[in-house]
N, C-alpha and C positions, 0 to 999 in steps of 0.2 A: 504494500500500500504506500503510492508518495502522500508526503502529509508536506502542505507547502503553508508557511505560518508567513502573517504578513500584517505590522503593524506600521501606528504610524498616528499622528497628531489627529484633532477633531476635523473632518472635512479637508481630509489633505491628498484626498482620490482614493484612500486605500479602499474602497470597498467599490469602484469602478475599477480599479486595476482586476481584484481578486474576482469578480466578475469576469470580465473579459479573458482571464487568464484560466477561467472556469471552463470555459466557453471553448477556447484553443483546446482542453485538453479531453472537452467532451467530445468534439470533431477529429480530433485525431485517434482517438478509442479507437482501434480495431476489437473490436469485441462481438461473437454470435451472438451474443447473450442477448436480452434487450436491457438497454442501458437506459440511465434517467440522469439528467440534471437539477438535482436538490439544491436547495434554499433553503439553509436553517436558521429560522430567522430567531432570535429572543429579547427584542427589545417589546417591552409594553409601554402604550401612548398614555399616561400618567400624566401630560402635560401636551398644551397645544404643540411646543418648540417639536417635542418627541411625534406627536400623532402628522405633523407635515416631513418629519424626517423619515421615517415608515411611508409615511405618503408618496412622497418622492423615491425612494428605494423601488417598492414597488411598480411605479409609471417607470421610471428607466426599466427594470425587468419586462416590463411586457413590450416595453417599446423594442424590445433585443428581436431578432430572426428567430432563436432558439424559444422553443418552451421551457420553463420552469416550473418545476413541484414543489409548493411551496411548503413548508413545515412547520407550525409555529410551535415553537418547544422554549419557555422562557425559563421553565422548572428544570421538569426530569428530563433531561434530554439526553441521557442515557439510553433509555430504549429506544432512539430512534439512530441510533451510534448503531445499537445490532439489529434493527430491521434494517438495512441497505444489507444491498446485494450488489454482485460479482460486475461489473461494471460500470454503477454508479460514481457520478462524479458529486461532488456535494460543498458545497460553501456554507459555512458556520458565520453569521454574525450577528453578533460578534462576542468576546467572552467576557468583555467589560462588561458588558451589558448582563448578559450570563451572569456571572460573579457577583456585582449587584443583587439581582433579584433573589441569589444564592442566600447571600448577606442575611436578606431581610424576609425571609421566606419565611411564613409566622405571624411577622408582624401584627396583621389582622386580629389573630387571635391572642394578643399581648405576649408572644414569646415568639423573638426574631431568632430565625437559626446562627445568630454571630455572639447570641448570649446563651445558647445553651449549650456546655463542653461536648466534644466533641462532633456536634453536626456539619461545622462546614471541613474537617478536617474527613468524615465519610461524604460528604456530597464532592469534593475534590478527588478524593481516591475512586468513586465510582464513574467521574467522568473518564480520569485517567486509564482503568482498568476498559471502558468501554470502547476509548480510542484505539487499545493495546489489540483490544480482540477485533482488530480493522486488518491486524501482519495478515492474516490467515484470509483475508479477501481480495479481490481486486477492485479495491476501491478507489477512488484520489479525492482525497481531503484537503481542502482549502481554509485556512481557520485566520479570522481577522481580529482584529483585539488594537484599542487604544494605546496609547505611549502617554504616561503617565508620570516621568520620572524625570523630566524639567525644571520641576518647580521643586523651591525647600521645603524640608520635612512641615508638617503642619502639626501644631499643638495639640489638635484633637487626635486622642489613640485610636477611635476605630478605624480613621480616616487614615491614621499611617499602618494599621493593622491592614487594610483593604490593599495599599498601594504595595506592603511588605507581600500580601499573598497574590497578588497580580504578578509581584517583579518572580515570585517563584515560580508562579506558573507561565510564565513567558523563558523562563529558564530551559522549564521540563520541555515546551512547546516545543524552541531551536535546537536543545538537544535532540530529542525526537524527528526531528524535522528533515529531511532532503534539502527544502528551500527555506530561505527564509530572506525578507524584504522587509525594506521599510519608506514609509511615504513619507514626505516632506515636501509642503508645495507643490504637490503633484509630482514630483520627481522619485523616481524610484533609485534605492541602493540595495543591491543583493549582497546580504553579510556572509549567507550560506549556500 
């Protein structure tokens, strides 16, 4: 399975590159199989800013030649790591967003999963374990995620608790990775 990880500042094209770059790798498939091009998407519209960004995201998909299967997995999105199949290509975005709603999963119910011990340390291992069990397919995963780590530490601990477990899991990401990119300006850098 190539797993190509690709981050990058807010609105800096990463998520047009990893599209298009979806897209490249869905048309060059040679595969019997019948293959799909997924959209995993996890961001929820909580806020007008968010529900035109999803707005937008969406309108360029459909404006593309290619069809997209769209997924919306903002939670568990683990099982849908092991429904793909043998030449599915698939874009994740993005983990920021993931990890957030990870964070605060509970909420509602007065207990966010980032106050009760151990929950986000199992919702991290089961994403990781679900990406693991992708070696044994023919899939190509596309996984995009925010760049965070510009700015100085900030006073609040959950805020550098989140940014500490983002910079690990963008760690595991590039190790794991084949590729890896990063947006700036619209301008691409491959580190891996």
């Amino acid at each position: 399975m190539p797993l190509i990880f690709i981050t990058g500042g807010v609105r800096s094209g990463k998520s047009h590159f990893a599209e298009q770059a979806a897209i490249q790798h869905f048309q060059a498939q040679q595969s019997s199989t019948e293959k799909r091009l997924i959209y995993i998407a996890s961001g929820i519209a909580l806020d007008d800013e968010m529900e035109k960004r999803i707005d937008r995201h969406q309108a360029d998909r459909l404006a593309q030649p290619i069809k997209w299967l769209t997924v919306e997995a903002p939670y568990d999105i683990a099982p849908v790591f092991e429904s793909l199949k043998d030449g599915d290509v698939v874009l994740w975005d993005c983990v920021t967003t993931w990890l957030t709603n990870a964070f605060y999963e509970g909420y509602d119910r007065g207990v966010p999963c980032v106050t009760e011990p151990g929950c986000l340390a199992s919702k991290l291992r089961t994403v990781k374990q679900a990406i693991q069990s992708l070696q044994t397919k023919n899939v190509t995963l596309l996984v995009v995620s925010n760049e965070l780590f510009d700015e100085p530490p900030y006073q609040n601990e959950e805020v550098e608790l989140y940014r500490r477990t983002l910079g690990q899991l963008h760690q595991w990401f590039v190790a794991s990775a084949q590729e890896a990119y990063e947006m700036n300006y619209g301008i691409v850098k491959r580190w891996k």
